[in-house]
N, C-alpha and C positions, 0 to 999 in steps of 0.2 A: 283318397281318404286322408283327414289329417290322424297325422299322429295324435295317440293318447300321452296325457302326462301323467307319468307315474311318479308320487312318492314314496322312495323307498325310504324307512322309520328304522332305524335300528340304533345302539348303545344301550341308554336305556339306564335306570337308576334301580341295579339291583347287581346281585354275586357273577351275573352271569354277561356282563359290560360288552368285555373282551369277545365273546362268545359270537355275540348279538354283530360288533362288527366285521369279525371275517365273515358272518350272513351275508350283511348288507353288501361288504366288495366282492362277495360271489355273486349276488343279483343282480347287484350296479354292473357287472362285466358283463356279462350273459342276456341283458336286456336285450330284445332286436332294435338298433337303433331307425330300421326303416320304419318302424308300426307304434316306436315307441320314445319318449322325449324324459330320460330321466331326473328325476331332481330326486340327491341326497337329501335327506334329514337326519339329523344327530341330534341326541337326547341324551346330555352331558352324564356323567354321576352324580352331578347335584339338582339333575331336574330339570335343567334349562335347557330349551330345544334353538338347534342351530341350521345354519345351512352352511355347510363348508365349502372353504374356495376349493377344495380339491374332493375328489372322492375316495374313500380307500380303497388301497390297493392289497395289502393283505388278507391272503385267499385261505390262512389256514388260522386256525385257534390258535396253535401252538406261536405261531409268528407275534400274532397281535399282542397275547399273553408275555412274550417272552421282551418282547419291545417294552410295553408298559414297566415293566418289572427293571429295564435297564436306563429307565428313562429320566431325567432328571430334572429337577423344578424349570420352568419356561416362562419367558417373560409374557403375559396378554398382548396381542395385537389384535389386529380389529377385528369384530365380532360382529357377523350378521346374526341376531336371532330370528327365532321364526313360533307365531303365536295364532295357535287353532282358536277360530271366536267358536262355541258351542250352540252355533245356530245353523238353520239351514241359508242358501243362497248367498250369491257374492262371492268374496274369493276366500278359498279354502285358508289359505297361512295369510297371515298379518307379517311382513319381511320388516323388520327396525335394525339398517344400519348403522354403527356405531365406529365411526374412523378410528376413534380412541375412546375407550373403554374410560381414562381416565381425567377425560374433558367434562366438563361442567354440562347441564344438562340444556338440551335446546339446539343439540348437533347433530342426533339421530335424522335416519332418514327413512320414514313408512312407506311403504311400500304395500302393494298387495301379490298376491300368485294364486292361481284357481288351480285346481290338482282334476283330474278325471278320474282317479282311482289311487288306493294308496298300498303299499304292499309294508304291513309291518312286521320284521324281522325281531322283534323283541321278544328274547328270552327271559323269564322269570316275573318276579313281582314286578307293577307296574308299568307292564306291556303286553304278558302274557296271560294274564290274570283276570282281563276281563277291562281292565281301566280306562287301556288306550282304544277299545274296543266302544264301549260305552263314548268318550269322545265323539269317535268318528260315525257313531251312531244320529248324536246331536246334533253333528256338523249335516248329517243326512249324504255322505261322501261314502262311494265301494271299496269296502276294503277285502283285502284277500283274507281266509281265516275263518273259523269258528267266530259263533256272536259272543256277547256278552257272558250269555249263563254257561254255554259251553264255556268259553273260555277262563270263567272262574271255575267250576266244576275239575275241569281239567289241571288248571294249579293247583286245588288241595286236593290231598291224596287222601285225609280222611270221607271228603264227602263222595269224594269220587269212589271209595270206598262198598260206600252205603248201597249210590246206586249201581254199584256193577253188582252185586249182592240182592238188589232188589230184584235185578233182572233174572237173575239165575248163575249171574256166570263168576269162573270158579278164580277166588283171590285166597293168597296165604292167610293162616289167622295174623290179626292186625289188634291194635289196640288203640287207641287216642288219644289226647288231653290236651288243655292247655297250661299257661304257665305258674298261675294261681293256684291249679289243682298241684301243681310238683311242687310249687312254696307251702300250701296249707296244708297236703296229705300225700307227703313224701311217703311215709310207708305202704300206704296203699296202693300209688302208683306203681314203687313199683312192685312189689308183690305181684300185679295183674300183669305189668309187663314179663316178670319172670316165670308165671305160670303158663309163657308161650313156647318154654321152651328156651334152650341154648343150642345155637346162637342166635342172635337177635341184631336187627338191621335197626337203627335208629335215625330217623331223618325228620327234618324239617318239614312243616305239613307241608308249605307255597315255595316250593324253590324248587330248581334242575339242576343239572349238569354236575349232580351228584356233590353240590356243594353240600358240604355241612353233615354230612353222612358218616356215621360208623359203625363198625362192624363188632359187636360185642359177643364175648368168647365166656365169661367169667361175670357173675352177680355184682364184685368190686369193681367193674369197668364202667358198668351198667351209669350211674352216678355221672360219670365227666361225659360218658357220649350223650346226655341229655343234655347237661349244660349246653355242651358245642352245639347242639341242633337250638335250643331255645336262643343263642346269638344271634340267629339268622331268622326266626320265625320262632311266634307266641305260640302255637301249635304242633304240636309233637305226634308223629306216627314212630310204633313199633311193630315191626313185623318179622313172624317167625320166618326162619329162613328156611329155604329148599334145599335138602339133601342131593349136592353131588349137581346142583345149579347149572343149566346150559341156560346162556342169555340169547331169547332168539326175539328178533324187531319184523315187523310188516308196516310196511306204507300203506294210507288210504286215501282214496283222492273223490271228490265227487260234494253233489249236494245230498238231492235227493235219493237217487242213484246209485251210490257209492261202491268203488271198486278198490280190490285187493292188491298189493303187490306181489312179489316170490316175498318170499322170506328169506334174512340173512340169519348171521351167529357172531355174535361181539366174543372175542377172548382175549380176556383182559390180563395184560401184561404185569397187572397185581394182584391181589388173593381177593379181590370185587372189582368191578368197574368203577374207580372211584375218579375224581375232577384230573386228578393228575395220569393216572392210567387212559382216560378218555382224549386229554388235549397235550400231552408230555412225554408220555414213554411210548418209544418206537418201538417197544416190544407186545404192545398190544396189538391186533389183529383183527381184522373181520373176513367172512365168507360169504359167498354171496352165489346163488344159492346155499341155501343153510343144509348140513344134510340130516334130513328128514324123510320119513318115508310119506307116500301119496298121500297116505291117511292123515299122520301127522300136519303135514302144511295142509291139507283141508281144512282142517280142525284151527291153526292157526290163521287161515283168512277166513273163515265163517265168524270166531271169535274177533278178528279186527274190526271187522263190520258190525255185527254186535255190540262193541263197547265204543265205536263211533258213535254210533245211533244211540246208544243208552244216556251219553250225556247229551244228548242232538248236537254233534257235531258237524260244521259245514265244510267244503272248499277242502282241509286236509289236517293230518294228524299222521303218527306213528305211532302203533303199537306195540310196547314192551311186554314182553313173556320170561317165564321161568317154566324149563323142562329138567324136572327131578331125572337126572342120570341112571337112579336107584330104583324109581320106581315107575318112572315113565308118565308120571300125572305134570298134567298142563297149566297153569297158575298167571291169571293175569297180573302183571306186575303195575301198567299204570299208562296213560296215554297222553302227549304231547301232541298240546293244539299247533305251536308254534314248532317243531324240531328244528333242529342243525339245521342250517340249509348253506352250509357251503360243498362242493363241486364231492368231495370226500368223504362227508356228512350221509349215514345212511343212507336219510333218507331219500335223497337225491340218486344214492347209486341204488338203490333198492329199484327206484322207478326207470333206470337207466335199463339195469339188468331186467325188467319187463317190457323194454323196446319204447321209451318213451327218455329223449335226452335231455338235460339237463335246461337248454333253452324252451323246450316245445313247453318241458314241467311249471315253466316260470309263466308262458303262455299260457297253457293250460287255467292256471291258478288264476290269470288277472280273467279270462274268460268268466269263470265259476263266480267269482268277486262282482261282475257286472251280472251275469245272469242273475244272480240272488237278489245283488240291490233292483235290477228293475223287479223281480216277482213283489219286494215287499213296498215298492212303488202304487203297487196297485190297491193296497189295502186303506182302507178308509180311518182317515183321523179325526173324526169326528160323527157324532150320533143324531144328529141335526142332518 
């Protein structure tokens, strides 16, 4: 059989860059190079998608995070990009060599490359969101992942909101807005936010990894942790917070089908699991199994499956929970199309600690990618 070619899609032009490629050098390593022929993709912070002479190599957030941050201006040398045409047929990336970025135009060299399946690794706006989704939709290419609506659904936490509520299942009170309502009717927002209760979680409607997030104690704090969340996103979620908060995650994997993983427990080495507790302090922790009694992790993989299914999620996700300490009630927090996917990243040991490793998981995924694309293969595009 020939190998398949994968492309793996990760950086990405959003908070969560850094994140996005220790993904991608987790998958790029862990690929079966017998069954499988990879090609990196990089998607700069300013949008431009590239094919790198090298693949990355660091495997953990904290690395890439930490490198960037000590890294200092770099002269441009050559640059292959690489440009998806929005149609079906032919070859997937359009490759334009460019020896010197700052040669006069008429040097470049096009090139084509046809892809068999693409595995996107992108965290946050503008990969996770539904966009590069929609792309690869155009292209008519399998990708791993929830589709389109799922995967927009799944970045805003207010609609996602709506529909975990529609369905039945049980979320903290919440409140919304965008950023017009906080410049035109400052007092009313927040009024409605503070009759949720103190304290109050403030975040960014479309973003993860807990960027942009704060934790407000006090009515006078209320004011700057909106600001900080409308930096990163025109839409605003507040949510009252959980009494005495255990943070517990489930993996889900599947199309139609979909199955649970055990359940872990995040214990964040800050007073919340916030970007710096998740990718920087060695003092934060996870368990794996979580402990939970029978009843409890039932209740949290029936409820995984449920809010898969509620936004029709495909291929995989992880599900965030809040267990009130105090009183024992279960509160879905929120669902990632896209999760962590380096080797340490939940989700991956979530599926590890269910007897499924970290390669097979990465298997698994491009399997479900191609099964979905041929089912929607079959559907008729035209009423003629």
């Amino acid at each position: 059989m020939p190998k398949l070619r994968v492309g793996v899609i990760y950086g990405g032009r959003s908070g969560e860059h850094e994140v996005s490629i220790a993904s991608g050098a987790s998958i790029l390593k862990h690929l079966d190079r017998d069954k499988y022929e990879a090609v990196p993709v990089k998607i700069e912070k300013d949008g431009r998608w590239t094919l790198p002479e090298r693949a990355p190599t660091s495997l953990s957030a904290a690395e890439v995070i930490e490198g960037v941050r000590a890294a200092s201006a770099r002269a441009i040398g050559p640059v292959r990009e690489a440009l998806m045409p929005a149609h079906p047929g032919g070859d997937t990336l359009i490759t334009v060599d460019r020896p010197d970025p700052s040669a006069a135009q008429g040097t470049a060299i096009v090139t084509g490359l046809a892809l068999d399946v693409v595995f996107p690794v992108l965290h946050g706006p503008h990969g996770e969101d539904g966009t590069v989704q929609g792309l690869l939709e155009l292209a008519n290419v399998p990708y791993v992942g929830p589709g389109v609506m799922a995967s927009a659904v799944g970045m805003d936490k207010v609609t996602m909101k709506v529909l975990f509520e529609a369905r039945g299942l049980p979320v903290t009170p919440w409140y919304g807005f965008v950023a017009a309502e906080w410049r035109t009717r400052r007092a009313e927002v927040t009024t409605r936010a503070l009759e949720l209760g103190l304290p109050l979680f403030v975040k960014p409607a479309n973003l993860g990894s807990s960027v942009g997030i704060s934790k407000v104690k006090s009515a006078e704090a209320l004011p700057a942790a909106i600001e900080d969340a409308l930096g990163f996103d025109r839409k605003v979620i507040v949510e009252a917070g959980v009494p005495d908060a255990r943070e517990i995650e489930c993996a889900v994997l599947g199309n139609d089908d979909p199955v649970a993983s055990v359940a872990g427990e995040v214990f964040p080495g800050r007073e919340f699991y916030d970007y710096e507790a998740k990718y920087l302090d060695a003092a934060s922790r996870t368990a794996i199994p979580a402990d939970l009694t029978a009843e409890q992790l039932a209740e949290v993989r029936r409820l995984s499956i449920a809010a898969f299914r509620a936004i029709d999620a495909c291929g995989m996700s992880r599900v965030d929970f809040l267990l009130s300490g105090s009183t024992g009630r279960l509160v879905l927090n929120e669902i990632n199309t896209i999760p962590g996917f380096t080797t340490i990243s939940m989700f991956a040991k979530l599926w590890e600690a269910s007897g499924l490793t970290y390669p097979a998981l990465v298997d698994r995924l491009i399997g479900l990618a191609i099964e979905r694309h041929q089912d929607k293969q079959r559907l008729r595009t035209s009423a003629l």
